[in-house]
DRENSE-732849 format. One line per 3 residues: number of its first residue (from 1); their letters; for each residue x, y, z of C-alpha. Coordinates in Angstrom, 3 decimals. Example, Ala and Ser with C-alpha at 12.3 -4.5 7.8 and 13.67 -1.06 7.14 Angstrom:
BEGIN
1	as	12.300 -4.500 7.800 ~ 13.670 -1.060 7.140
// end
This chain:
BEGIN
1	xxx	0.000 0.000 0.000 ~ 1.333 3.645 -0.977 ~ 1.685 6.649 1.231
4	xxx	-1.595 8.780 0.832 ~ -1.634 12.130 -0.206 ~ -4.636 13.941 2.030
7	xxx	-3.399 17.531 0.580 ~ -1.105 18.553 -2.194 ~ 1.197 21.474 -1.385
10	xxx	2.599 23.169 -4.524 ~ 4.269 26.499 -3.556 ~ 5.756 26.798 -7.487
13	xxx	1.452 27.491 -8.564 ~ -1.266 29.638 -7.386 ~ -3.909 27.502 -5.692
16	xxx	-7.266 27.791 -7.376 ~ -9.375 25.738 -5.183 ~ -9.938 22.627 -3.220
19	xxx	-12.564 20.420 -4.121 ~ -13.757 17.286 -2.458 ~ -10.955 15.358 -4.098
22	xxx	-8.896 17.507 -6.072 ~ -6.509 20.418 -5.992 ~ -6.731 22.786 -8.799
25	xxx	-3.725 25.203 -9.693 ~ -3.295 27.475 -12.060 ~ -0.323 27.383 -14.536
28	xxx	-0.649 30.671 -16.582 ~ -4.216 32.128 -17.808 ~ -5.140 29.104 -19.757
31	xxx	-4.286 25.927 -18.464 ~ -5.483 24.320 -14.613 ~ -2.870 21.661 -13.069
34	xxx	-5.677 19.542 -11.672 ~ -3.900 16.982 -8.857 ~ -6.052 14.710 -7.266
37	xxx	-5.541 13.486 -3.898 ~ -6.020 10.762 -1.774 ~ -9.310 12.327 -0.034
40	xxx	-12.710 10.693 0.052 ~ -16.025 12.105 0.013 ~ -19.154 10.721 0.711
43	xxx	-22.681 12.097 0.872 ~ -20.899 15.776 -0.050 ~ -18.652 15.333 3.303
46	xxx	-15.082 14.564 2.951 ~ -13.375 11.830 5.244 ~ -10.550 12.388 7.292
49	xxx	-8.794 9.484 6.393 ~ -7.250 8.789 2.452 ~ -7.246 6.044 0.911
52	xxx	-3.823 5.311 -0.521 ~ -3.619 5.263 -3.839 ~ -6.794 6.674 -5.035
55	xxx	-6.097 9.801 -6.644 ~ -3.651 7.633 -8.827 ~ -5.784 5.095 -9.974
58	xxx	-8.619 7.875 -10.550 ~ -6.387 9.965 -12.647 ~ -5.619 6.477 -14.693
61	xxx	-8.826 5.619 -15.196 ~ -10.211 9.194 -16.211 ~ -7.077 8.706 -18.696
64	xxx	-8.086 5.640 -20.339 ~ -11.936 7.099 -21.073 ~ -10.850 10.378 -21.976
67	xxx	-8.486 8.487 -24.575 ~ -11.554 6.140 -25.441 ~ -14.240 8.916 -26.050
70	xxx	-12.567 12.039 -27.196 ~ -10.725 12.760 -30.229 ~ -8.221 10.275 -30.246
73	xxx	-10.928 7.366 -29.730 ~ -14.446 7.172 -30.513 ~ -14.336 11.078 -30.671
76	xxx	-17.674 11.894 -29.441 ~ -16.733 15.484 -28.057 ~ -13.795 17.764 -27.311
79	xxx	-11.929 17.292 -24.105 ~ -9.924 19.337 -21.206 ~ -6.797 17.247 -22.124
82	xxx	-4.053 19.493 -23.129 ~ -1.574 16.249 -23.837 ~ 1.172 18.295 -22.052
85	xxx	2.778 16.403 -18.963 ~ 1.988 17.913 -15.680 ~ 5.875 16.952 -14.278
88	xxx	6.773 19.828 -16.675 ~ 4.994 22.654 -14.611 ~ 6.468 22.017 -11.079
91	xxx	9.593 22.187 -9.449 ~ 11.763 19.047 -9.163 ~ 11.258 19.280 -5.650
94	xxx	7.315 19.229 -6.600 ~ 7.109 16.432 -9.047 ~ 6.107 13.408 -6.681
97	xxx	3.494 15.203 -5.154 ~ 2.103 15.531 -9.289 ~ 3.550 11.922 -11.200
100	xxx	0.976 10.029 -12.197 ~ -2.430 11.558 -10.323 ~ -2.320 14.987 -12.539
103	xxx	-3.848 16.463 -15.260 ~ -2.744 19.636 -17.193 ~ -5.842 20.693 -18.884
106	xxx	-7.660 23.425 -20.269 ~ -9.275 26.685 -18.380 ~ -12.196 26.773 -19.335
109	xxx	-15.431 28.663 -18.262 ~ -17.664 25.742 -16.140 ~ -20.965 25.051 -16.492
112	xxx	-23.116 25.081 -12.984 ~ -24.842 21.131 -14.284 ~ -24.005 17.766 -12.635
115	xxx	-24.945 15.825 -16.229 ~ -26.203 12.884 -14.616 ~ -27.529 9.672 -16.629
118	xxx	-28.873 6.466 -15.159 ~ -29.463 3.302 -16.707 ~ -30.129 1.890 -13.720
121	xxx	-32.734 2.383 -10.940 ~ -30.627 3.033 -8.195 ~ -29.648 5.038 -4.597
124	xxx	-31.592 8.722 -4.776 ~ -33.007 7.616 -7.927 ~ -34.807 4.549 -6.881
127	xxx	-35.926 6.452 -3.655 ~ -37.684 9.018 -5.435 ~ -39.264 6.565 -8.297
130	xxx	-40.689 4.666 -4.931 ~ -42.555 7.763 -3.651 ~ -43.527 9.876 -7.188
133	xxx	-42.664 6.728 -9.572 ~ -40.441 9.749 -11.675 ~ -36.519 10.445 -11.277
136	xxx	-36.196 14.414 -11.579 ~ -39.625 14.639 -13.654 ~ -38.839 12.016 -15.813
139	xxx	-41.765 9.700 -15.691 ~ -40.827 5.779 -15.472 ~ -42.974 2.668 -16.293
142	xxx	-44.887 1.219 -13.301 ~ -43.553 -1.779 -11.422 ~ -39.860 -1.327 -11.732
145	xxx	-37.601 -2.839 -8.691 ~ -34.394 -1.858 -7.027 ~ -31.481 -1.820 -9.682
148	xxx	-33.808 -2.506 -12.483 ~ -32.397 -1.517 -15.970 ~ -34.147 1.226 -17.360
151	xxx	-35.904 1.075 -20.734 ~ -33.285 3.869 -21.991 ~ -30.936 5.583 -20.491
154	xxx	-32.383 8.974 -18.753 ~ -31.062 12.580 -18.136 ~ -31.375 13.093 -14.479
157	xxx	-29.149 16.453 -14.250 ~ -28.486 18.175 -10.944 ~ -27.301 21.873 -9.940
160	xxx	-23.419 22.030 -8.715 ~ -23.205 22.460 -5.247 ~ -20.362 24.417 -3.048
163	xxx	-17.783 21.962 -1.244 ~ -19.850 20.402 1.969 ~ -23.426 21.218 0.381
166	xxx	-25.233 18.546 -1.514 ~ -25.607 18.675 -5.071 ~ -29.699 19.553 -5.932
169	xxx	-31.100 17.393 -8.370 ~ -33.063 19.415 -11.241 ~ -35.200 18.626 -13.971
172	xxx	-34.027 19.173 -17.960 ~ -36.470 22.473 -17.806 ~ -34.545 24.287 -14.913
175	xxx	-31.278 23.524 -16.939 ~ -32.653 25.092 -19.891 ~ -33.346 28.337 -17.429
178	xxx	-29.523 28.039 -16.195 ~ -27.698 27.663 -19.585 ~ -30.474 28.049 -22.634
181	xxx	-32.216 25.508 -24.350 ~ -29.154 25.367 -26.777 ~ -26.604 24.331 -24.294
184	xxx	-28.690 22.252 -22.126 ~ -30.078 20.193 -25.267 ~ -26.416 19.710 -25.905
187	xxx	-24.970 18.890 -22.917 ~ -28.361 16.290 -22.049 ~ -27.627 14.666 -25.728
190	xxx	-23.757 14.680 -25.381 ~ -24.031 13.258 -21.975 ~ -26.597 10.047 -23.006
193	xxx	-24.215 9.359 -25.641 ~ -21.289 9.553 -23.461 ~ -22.552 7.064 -21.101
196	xxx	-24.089 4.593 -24.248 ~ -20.912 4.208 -25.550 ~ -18.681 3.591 -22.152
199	xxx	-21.696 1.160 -20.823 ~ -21.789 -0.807 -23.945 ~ -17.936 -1.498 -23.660
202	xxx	-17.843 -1.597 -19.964 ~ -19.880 -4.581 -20.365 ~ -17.430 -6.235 -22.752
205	xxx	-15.160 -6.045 -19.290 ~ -18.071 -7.718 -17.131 ~ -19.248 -4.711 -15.478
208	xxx	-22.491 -2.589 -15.377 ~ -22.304 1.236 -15.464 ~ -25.761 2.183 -13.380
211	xxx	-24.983 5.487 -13.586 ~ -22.677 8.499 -13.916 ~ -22.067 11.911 -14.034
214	xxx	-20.080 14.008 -16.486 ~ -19.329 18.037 -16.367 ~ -18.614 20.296 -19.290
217	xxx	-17.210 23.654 -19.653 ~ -16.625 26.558 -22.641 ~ -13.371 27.610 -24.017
220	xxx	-12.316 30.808 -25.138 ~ -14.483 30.126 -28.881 ~ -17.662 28.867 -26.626
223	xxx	-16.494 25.102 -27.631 ~ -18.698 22.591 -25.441 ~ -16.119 20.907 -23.507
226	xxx	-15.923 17.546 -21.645 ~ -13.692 18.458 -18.232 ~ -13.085 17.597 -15.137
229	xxx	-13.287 13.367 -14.376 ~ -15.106 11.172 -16.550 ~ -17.053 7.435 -15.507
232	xxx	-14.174 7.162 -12.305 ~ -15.792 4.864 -9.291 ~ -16.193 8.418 -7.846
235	xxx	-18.329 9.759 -10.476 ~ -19.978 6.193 -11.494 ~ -22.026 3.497 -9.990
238	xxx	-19.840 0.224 -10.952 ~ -21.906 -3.118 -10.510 ~ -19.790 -6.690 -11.340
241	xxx	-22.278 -7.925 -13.999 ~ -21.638 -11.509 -12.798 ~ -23.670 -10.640 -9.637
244	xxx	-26.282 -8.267 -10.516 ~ -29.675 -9.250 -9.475 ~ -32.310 -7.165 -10.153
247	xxx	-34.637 -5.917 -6.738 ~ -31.223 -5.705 -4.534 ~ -28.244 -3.901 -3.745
250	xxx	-25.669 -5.372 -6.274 ~ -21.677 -5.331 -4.946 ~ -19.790 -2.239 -6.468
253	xxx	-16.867 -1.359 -7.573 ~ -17.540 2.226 -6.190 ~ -17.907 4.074 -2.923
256	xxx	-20.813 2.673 -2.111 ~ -18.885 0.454 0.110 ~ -18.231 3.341 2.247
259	xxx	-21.527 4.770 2.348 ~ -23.254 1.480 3.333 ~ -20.667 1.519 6.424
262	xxx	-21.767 4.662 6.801 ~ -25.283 4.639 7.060 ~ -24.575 2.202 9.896
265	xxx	-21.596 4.220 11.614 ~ -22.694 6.088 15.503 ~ -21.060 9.368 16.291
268	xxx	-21.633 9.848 20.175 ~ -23.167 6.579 20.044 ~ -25.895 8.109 17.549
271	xxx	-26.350 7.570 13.617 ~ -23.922 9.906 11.728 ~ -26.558 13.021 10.671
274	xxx	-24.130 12.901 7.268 ~ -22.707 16.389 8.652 ~ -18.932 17.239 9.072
277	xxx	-16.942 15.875 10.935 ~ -17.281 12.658 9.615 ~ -17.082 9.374 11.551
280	xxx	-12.966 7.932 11.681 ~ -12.868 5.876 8.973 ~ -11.276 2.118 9.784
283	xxx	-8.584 0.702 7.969 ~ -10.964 -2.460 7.191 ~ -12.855 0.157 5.282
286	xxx	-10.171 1.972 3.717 ~ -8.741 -1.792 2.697 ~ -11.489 -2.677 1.287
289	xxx	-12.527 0.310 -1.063 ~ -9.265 0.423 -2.448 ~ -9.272 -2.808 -3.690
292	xxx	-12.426 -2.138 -5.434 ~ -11.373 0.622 -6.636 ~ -8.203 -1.639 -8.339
295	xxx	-10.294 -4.026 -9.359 ~ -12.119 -1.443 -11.361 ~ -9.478 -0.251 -13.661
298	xxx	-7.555 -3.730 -13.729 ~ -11.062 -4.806 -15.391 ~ -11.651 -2.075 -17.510
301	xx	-8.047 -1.914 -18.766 ~ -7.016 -5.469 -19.186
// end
């Protein structure tokens, strides 16, 4: 097991911001050194203990999709990548804090939409299909279980949240009041055939993608642009297709591990209220996640 990077500490770059998991510098006016850490966040609240490795293995699997989708691949839409190594940015004395969990990419202007798609009935989705039998005014069949597959992939978008608030789920109309029926049209159709073409091959690899989200910004010429981390067990409900049974739970590959724990963990020998400060984290935990979280890419890559 690697040492864990909780914070990066680059003194050669301004600090943009901290986000739940990454650190995001700037490196001139037009690119972002994005670094992610070790951190984990669950239910918008980040944990106080890392998991080693994390940010590497995210960084490596947002890698191989960007590769698979964008222009070099299946070329679906632009992407943040600038193809420039982020080791060439930092000072020598910097560089291990950067090898192989960064991304030098593009500044771009981002849009205030979580692009979420389900394919699967699943977490806040399923909960609100149980009590209004819609998932952010999209109206489902009748009779559909826990994890059932959809009959097509839905738009389920949600409004960005600041670090410790929860994301707001939305329906397509308020996006369309945010950004302009333009741009939301776009983003809605560029995100359902995003996730179409990484579930189809994810299942070549034996593993269901529920559901994801994706975020986009503008450049400079107003270019819709995919940024940030793309179908990562962060951003992505991962279910092993070899034991996915419809009306349960499946296993995943993501950080739902952690969130079942947590919806059982006592703070003051109460339930957690899913408020800051989170509960300690164990090491069986920690354990645990990252080796689904290997699993993950080792699937998806081999």
């Amino acid at each position: 097991m690697t040492s864990a990077l909780h914070t990066s500490a680059l003194k050669s770059l301004t600090l943009l911001a901290r986000g739940k998991v990454r650190d995001n510098y700037a490196v001139g006016t037009d690119r972002i050194l994005m670094v992610a850490s070790d951190r984990l966040s669950a239910f918008d609240v980040i944990m106080g203990e890392p998991i080693p490795g994390k940010g590497a293995l995210l960084t490596q699997m947002a890698l191989f999709w960007f590769e698979k989708l964008g222009p070099h691949g299946l070329n679906i839409c632009p992407i943040h990548l600038t193809g420039d190594a982020p080791e060439s940015v930092v000072t020598p004395e910097e560089v291990a804090q950067v090898t192989g969990r960064s991304m030098l990419v593009k500044r771009l202007t981002p849009l205030p939409v979580e692009a979420v798609v389900r394919g699967y009935l699943a977490g806040s989705g399923w909960k609100e299909y149980q009590h209004n039998g819609a998932v952010c005014g999209v109206a489902l069949p009748p009779g559909l279980k826990n994890a059932s597959k959809l009959p097509a992939p839905i738009y389920t978008p949600a409004a960005k949240a600041a670090v410790g608030d929860h994301d707001e789920n939305i329906t397509f109309e308020q996006t369309v009041e945010m950004v302009g029926a333009d741009l939301a049209t776009r983003i809605r159709d560029l995100s359902i055939a995003l996730y179409q073409a990484a579930a189809e091959f994810a299942l070549t690899k034996g593993i269901i993608i529920a559901d994801t989200k994706f975020e986009f910004g503008l450049d400079a010429e107003g270019t819709l642009t995919l940024m940030d981390e793309v179908l990562t067990p962060d951003s992505s409900r991962f279910w092993p297709q070899e034991s996915y049974q419809e009306g349960t739970n499946p296993p995943s590959y993501d950080k739902q591990f952690v969130r079942d724990w947590l919806e059982t963990a006592l703070v003051d020998g109460k339930p957690w209220d899913k408020t800051p400060p989170a509960p300690r984290v164990p090491d069986a935990v920690i354990h645990k996640t990252a080796a689904k979280y290997q699993e993950a890419l080792q699937r998806l890559t081999a």
